[in-house]
C-alpha positions as CSV (number, residue, x, y, z in Angstrom):
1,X,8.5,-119.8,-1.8
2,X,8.1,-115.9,-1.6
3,X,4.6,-114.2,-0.9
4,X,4.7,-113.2,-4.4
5,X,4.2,-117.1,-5.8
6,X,1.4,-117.5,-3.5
7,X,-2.1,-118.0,-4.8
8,X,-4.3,-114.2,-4.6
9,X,-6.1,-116.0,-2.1
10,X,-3.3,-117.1,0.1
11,X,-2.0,-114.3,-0.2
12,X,-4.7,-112.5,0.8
13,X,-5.0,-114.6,3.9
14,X,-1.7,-113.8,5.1
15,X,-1.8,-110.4,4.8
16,X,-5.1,-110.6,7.2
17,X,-3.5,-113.1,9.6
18,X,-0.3,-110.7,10.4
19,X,-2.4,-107.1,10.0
20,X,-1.9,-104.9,13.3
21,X,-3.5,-101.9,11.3
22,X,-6.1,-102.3,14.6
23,X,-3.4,-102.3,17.3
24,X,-4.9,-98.8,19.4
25,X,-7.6,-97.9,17.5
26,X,-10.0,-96.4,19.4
27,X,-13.2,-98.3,19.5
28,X,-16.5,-99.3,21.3
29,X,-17.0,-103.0,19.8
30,X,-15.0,-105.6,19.1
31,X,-16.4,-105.5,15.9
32,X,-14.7,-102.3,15.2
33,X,-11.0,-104.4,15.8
34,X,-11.8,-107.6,13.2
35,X,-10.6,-106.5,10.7
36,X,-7.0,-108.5,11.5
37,X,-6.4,-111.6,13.5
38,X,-4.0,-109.7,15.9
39,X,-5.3,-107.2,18.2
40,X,-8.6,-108.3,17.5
41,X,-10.4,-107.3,20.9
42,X,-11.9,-104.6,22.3
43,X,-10.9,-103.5,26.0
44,X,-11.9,-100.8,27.9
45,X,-9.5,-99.5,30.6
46,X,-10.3,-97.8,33.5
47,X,-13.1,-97.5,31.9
48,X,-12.0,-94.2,30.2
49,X,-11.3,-95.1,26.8
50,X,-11.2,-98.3,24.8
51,X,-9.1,-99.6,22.5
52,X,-8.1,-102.7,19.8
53,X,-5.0,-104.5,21.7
């Protein structure tokens, strides 16, 4: 079964389960990385910068 013959909704799911549009962002909440289920936290090294890993 391709992604195509998925329900929207499935569908939509997996496109939010693999999403690593977050991976390095810049950000100051974790918040800020939820949008996908991969890279979804916020860590601050060194405490210099932050970012979505």
């Amino acid at each position: 079964m391709a992604l195509r013959d998925l329900p929207v909704n499935v569908a939509e799911m997996k496109g939010k389960l693999f999403d690593t549009s977050t991976c390095g962002k810049r950000c100051n909440t974790r918040s800020e990385c939820q949008e996908g289920f991969i890279c979804s936290n916020c860590v601050t090294f060194a405490n210099l910068f932050s970012q979505c890993v």
